[in-house]
Structure formats: structure tokens, C-alpha cells
C-alpha positions in Angstrom: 23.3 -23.6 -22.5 24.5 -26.5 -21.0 24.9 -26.2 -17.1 28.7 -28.0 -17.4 29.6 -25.7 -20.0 28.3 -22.9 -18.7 29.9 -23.9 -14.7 33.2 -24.4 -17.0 33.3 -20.9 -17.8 32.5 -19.6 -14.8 35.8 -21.0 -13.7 38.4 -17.8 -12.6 41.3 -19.7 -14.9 38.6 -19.0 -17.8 37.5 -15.9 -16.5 41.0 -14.0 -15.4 43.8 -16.3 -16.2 43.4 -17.3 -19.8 42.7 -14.0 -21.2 45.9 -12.8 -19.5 47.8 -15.8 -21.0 46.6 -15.0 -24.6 47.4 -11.1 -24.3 50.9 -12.6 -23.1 51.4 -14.9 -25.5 50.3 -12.4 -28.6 52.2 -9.8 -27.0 55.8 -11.6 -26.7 54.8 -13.2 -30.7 54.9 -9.5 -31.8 58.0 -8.6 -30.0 59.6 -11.2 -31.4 58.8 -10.1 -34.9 60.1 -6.2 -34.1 63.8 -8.2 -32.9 63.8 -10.1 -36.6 63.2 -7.0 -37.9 65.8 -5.0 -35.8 68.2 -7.6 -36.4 67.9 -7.5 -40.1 68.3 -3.5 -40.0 71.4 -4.1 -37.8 72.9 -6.7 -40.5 72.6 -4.5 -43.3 73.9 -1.9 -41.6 76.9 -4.7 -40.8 77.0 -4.9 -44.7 76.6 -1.7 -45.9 79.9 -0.7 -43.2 82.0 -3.4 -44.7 81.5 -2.4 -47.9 82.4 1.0 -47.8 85.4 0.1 -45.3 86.6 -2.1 -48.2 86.0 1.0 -50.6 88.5 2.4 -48.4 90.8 0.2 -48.4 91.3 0.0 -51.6 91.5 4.1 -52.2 94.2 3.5 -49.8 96.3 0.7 -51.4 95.8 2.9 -54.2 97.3 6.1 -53.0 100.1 4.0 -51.4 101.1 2.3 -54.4 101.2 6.3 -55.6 103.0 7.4 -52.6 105.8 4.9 -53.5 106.1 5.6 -57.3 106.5 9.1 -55.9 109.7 8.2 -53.7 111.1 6.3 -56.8 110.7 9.4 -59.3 112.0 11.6 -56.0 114.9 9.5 -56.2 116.0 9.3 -59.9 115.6 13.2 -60.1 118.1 13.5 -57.4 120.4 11.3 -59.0 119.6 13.0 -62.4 120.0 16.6 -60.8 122.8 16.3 -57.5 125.5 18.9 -58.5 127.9 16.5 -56.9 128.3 13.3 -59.4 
């Protein structure tokens, strides 16, 4: 081997350093794919919520459209049926 080369990597950036930067490096890559990933569980969560709060909405603009057809027919049979006319 090559007595530059081999003085080169005898060097303590070589020999401590860059091994730590690599493990750093890889280690904050990875992370950064679990946050995608967290952050596309939390958006179709986001989804799936607005969805079903828009299934709700509409049951409810539903039964209140009933709730008011009910006061109208509540109305007309007490005109129909008041003993006092």
C-alpha cells in the first residue's frame, strides 16, 4: 500500500470522525423518511375526518329540512282540528 494512502487513513478525522458523520447522516435520512410517512398517515386521517363530518352534515340538513315539514303539518292540523274556529 502506498505510505500517503496508508498515512491518510491513519488520520483520526478518517478513523473517528467520518464514520460518526456517515452513521449521522444515514440516521437523520431515515428519520426523515418515518416523518413522510407519519405525515401521510396524519393527512388521510385529515381526509377520512372530513369526509365523514360532511356525512354528517348532510344527515343533519336532512333531518332539519324534516324537523321543519313537521312544524308545517303540526300547524295545518291545528288549524284543521282547533274547536275554536
Amino acid at each position: 500500500m502506498n505510505p500517503a494512502a496508508s498515512n491518510l487513513l491513519q488520520q483520526p478525522f478518517i478513523q473517528v470522525a467520518l464514520p460518526i458523520l456517515i452513521g449521522l447522516t444515514l440516521a437523520a435520512w431515515l428519520q426523515n423518511k418515518r416523518f413522510d410517512d407519519v405525515n401521510r398517515r396524519i393527512d388521510e386521517f385529515r381526509s377520512d375526518m372530513n369526509q365523514r363530518l360532511n356525512d354528517v352534515n348532510q344527515r343533519l340538513d336532512r333531518i332539519e329540512t324534516k324537523l321543519d315539514n313537521h312544524n308545517e303539518r303540526i300547524a295545518r292540523l291545528e288549524e284543521l282540528t282547533s274547536l275554536v274556529r
